[in-house]
C-alpha positions in Angstrom: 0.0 0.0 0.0 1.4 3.5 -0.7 2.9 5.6 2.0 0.4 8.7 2.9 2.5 12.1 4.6 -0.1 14.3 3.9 -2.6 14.8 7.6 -5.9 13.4 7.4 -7.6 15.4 9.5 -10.8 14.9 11.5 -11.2 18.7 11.5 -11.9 19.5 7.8 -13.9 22.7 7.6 -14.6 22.6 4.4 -17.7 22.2 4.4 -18.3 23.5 7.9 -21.7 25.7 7.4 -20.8 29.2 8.3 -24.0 28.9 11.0 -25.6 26.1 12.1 -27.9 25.6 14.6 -28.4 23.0 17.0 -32.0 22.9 18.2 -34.9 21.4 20.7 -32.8 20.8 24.3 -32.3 21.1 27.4 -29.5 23.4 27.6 -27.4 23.2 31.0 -25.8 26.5 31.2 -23.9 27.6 34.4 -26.7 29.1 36.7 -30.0 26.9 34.8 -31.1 24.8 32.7 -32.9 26.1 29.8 -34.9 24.9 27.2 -34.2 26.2 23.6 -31.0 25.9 20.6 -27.6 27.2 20.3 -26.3 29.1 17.7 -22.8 28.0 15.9 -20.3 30.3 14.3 -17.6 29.0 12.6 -15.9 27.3 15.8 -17.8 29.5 18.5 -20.9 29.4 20.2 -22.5 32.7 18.9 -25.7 33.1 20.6 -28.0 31.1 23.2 -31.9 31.0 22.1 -34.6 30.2 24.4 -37.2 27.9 23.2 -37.4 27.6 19.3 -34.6 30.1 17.1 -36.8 31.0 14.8 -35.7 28.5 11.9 -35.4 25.1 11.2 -32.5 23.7 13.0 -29.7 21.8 11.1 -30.0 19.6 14.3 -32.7 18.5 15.8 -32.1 17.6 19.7 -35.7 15.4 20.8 -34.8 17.5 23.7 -31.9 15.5 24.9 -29.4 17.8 27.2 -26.9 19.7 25.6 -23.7 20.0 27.6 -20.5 21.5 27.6 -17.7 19.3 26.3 -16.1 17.4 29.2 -12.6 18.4 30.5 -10.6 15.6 32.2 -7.6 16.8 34.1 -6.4 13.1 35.1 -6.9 10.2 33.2 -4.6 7.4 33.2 -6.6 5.4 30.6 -3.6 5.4 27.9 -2.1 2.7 30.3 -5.0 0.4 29.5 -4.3 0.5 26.2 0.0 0.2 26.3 -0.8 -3.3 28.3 -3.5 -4.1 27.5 -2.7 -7.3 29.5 -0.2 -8.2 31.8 3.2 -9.0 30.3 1.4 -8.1 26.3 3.0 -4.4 25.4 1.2 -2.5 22.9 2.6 -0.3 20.1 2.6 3.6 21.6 0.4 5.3 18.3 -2.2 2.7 18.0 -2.8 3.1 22.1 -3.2 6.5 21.7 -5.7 5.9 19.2 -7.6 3.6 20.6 -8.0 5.7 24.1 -8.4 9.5 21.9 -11.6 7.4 20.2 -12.5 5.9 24.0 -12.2 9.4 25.4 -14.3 11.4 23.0 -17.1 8.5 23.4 -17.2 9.5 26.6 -18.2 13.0 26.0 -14.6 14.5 26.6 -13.6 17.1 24.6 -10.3 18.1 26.6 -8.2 15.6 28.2 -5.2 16.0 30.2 -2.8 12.6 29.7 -1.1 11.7 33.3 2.4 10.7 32.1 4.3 9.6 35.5 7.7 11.0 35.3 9.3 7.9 37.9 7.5 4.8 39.6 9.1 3.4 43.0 9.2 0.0 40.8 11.3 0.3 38.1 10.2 -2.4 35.7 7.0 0.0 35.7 5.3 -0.1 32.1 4.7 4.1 33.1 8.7 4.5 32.9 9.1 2.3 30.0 6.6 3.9 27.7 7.0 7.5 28.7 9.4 8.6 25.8 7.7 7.3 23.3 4.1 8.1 24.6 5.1 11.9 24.4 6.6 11.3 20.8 3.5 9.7 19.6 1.2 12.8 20.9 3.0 15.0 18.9 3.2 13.1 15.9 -0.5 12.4 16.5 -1.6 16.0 16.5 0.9 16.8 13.6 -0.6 14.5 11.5 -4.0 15.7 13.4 -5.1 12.4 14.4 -6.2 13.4 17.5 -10.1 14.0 17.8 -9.9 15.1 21.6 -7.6 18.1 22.2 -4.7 16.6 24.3 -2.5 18.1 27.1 -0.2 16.8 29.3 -0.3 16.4 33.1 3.1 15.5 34.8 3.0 13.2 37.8 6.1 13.3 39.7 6.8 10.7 41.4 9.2 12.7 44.1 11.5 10.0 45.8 12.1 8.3 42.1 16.2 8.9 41.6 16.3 10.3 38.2 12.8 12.6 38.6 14.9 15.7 38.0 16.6 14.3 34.7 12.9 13.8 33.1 11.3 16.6 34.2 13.8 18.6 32.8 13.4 16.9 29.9 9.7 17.7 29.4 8.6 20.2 31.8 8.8 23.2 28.7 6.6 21.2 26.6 3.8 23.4 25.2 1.5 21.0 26.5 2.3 20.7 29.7 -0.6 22.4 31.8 -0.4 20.2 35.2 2.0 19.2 37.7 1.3 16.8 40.2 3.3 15.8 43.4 3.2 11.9 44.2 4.8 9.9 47.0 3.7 6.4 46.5 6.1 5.3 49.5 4.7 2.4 51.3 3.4 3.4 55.1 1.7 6.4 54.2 -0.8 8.3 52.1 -3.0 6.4 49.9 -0.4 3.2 50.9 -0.6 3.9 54.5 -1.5 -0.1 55.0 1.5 -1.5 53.1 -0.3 -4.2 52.1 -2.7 -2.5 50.2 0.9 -1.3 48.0 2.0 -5.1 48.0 -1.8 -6.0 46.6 -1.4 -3.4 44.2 1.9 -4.3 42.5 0.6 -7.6 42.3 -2.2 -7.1 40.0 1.0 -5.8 37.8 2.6 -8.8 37.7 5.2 -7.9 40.4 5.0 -10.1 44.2 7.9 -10.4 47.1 8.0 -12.8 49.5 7.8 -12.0 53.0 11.6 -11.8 53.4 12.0 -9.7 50.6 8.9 -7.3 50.6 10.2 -6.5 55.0 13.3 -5.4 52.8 11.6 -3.5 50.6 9.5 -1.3 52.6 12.8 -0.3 54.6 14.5 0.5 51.2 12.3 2.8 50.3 11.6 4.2 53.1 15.7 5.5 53.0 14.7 6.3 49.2 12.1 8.9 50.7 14.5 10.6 53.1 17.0 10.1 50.6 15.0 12.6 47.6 11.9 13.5 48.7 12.7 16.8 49.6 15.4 18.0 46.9 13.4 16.8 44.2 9.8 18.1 45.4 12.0 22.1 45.7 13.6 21.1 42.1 10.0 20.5 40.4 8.5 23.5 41.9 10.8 25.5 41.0 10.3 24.4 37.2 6.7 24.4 37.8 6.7 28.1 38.2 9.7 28.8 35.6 7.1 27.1 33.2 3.5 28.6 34.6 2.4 25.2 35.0 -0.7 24.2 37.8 0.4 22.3 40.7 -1.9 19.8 42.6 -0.9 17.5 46.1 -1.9 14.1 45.4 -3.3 12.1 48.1 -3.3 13.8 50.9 -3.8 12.1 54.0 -2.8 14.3 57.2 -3.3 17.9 57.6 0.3 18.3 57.5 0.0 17.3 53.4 -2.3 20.0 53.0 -0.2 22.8 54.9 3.0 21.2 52.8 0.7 21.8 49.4 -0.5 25.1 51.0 3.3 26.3 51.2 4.4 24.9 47.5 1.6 27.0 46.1 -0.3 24.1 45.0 -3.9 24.9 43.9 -5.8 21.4 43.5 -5.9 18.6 45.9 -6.1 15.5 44.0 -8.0 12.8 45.7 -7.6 13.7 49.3 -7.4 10.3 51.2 -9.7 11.3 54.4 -13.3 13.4 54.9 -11.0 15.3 57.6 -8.3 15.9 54.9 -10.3 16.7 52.3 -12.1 19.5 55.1 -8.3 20.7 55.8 -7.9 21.2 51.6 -11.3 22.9 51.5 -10.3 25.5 54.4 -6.9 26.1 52.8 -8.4 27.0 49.8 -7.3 24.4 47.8 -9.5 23.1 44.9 -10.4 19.5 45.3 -10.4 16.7 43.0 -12.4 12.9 43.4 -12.6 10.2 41.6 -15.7 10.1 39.0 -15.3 6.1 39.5 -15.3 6.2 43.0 -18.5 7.4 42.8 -20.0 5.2 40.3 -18.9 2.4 42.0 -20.0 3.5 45.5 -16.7 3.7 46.9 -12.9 3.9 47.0 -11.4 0.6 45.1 -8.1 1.3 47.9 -10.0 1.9 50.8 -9.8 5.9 50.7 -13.5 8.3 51.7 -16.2 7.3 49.3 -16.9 10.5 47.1 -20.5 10.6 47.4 -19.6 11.3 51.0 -16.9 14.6 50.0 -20.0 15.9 47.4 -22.5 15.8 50.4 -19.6 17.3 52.7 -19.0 20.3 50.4 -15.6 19.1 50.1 -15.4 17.9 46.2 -15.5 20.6 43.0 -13.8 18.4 40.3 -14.2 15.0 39.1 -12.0 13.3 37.3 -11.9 9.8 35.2 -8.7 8.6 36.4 -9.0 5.1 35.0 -12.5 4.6 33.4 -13.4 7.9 31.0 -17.2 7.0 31.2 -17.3 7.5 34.4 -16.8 11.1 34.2 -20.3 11.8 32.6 -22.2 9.4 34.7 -20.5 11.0 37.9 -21.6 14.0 37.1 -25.4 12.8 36.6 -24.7 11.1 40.4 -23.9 14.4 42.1 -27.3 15.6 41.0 -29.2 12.4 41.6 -27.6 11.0 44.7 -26.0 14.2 46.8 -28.6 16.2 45.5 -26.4 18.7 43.8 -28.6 21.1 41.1 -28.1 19.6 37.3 -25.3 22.9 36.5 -23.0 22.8 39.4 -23.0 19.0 39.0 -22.3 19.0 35.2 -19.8 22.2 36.0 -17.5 19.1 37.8 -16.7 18.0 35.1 -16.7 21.2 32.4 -16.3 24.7 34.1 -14.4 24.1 37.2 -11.5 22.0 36.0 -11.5 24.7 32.8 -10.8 27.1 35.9 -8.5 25.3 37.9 -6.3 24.2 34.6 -6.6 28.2 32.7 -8.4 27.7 30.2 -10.9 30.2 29.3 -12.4 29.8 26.4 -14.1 26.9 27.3 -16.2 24.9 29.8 -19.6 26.4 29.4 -22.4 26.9 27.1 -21.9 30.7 26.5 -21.6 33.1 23.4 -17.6 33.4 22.6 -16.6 30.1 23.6 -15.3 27.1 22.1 -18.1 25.0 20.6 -17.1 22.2 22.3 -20.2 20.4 22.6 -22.1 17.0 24.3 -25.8 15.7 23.2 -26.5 13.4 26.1 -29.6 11.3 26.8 -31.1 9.5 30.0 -31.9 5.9 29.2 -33.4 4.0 32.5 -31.3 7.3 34.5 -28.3 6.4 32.4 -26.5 9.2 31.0 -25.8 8.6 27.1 -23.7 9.9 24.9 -25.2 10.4 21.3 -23.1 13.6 19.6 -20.0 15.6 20.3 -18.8 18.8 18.7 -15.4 20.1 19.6 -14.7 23.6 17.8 -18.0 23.3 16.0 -17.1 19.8 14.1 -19.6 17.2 15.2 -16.7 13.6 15.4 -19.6 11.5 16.9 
């Protein structure tokens, strides 16, 4: 078959219509929800109409919700598709692929890809794929192959020995719009019971025995004292050089939250505790939970539940993590389970990560903005995605 250099896009405006209207739904806006059709300009959102526009829509809704496209600011799916089975390694572009199509199925629009920069094991298929995950992005979106608009999200793991080498290495890439602090060391935040970090790695494929895992646990724990502290002053500093956002990760005791307080971190990712995630909330700090938590009714490591930080006023951003369809159905949970109004539970997943991560030109249904757009339907109280427009192009 012939070699093809020229990009084949999925953003051909060609035949984009100069307007278009998209008509007869339920609009979820930031303060209401309103009944009516939104006007398209070119990539924009040009105007909001309530009730009929005055014309015959080129789409008709059958009064379905119409959302803002979804913004996930941590999603480790691309892993899935790398290994997509133990031991089974999975060329980088066709993963990438595979989890851009998954992600904009979902109702995502804007993802952020959590690349961990270090693992405490090093046989880790995060440390093995990382070069060549970033070099397939931006062939990807050279070739624009990419339907979702992709950024990057650094996670750092701080007591990893060569953590300053890589984020050098990638912290000025113009993608980069997160940094995260992780300490995975066993005995403390989200591995506080060590076992839980034994019953982890093994799902990976990697066990100890007794002997050897006793060993372990006091090796790192020298790792830790050994970098935690250089390397956590090194990546803030290049954090700031680079204007990227920086989030605490798993905070467990207030002392985390003062430490993330002092760095100038603004998010809280996944605070371990209720009494944390209160601590993060008083400081100021925005907090992230897991959208799959909350589908599945609870923490899969033992951490709060997040129905129970949602009903504490102690949650403003979901996030997929590890399954991107939970990020839509999370949101629809706020509102029918902790009782949160329809906008501020879609704005979880749409305006207030757009705030948290900069980005201002989307995350709401408003005139000006990107026309980044969801068509969602409840079947049996199931959200469902059935269109999604990002920059005006409807991919789905």
């Amino acid at each position: 078959m012939p070699a093809h250099d020229s990009p084949v896009t999925f953003f051909d405006r060609s035949n984009l219509p100069a307007r278009q209207i998209l008509g007869n739904l339920r609009l979820v806006l930031r303060d209401r929800i309103l009944d009516g059709a939104v006007e398209l300009c070119g990539d924009r959102i040009a105007c909001v109409h309530e009730a009929p526009a005055g014309e015959v829509p080129a789409v008709d809704g059958e009064k379905d919700f119409l959302l803002p496209g979804l913004i996930e600011l941590h999603t480790d799916n691309l892993e899935k598709h790398l290994l997509p089975r133990s031991g089974a390694l999975w060329p980088t572009m066709p993963a990438l692929l595979a989890h851009d199509a998954q992600l904009l199925a979902a109702g995502i629009t804007t993802a952020l890809d959590a690349v961990s920069l270090g693992d405490l094991e090093q046989e880790s298929v995060r440390t093995a794929t990382l070069d060549e995950t970033v070099q397939a992005l931006d062939r990807a979106m050279r070739h624009e192959l990419l339907r979702v608009d992709h950024h990057l999200h650094l996670r750092c793991e701080l007591c990893y020995p060569q953590l300053p080498q890589l984020v050098s290495k990638l912290i000025a890439h113009p993608r980069v719009r997160l940094v995260s602090l992780m300490d995975h060391t066993p005995g403390q935040r989200q591995y506080r019971d060590v076992e839980q970090y034994r019953r982890y790695y093994a799902h990976t494929g990697t066990t100890w025995d007794d002997t050897r895992f006793a060993q372990l646990i006091e090796e790192r724990a020298r790792q830790q004292q050994r970098y935690r502290e250089t390397h956590m002053a090194f990546v803030v500093e290049q954090a700031r050089t680079h204007s990227a956002v920086l989030a605490s990760h798993d905070d467990t005791e207030h002392a985390h939250v003062d430490e993330a307080r002092a760095i100038g971190a603004r998010i809280a990712e996944f605070p371990v505790t209720l009494d944390t995630a209160r601590a993060a909330r008083a400081a100021g700090l925005t907090i992230v939970a897991g959208a799959a938590n909350l589908v599945r009714g609870g923490s899969h490591s033992g951490n709060v539940a997040a129905i129970e930080l949602a009903r504490a006023d102690c949650l403003d951003i979901l996030s997929s993590d590890y399954v991107p369809a939970s990020l839509l159905h999370g949101a629809f949970l706020l509102h029918h389970e902790a009782r949160w109004d329809l906008p501020r539970a879609i704005a979880s997943v749409t305006h207030a990560p757009a705030q948290a991560l900069g980005f201002a030109d989307r995350g709401e249904i408003a005139p000006g903005l990107r026309a980044d757009l969801v068509q969602v339907r409840l079947i049996d109280g199931l959200p469902v995605v059935r269109a999604v427009w990002r920059g005006g192009v409807r991919l789905l």
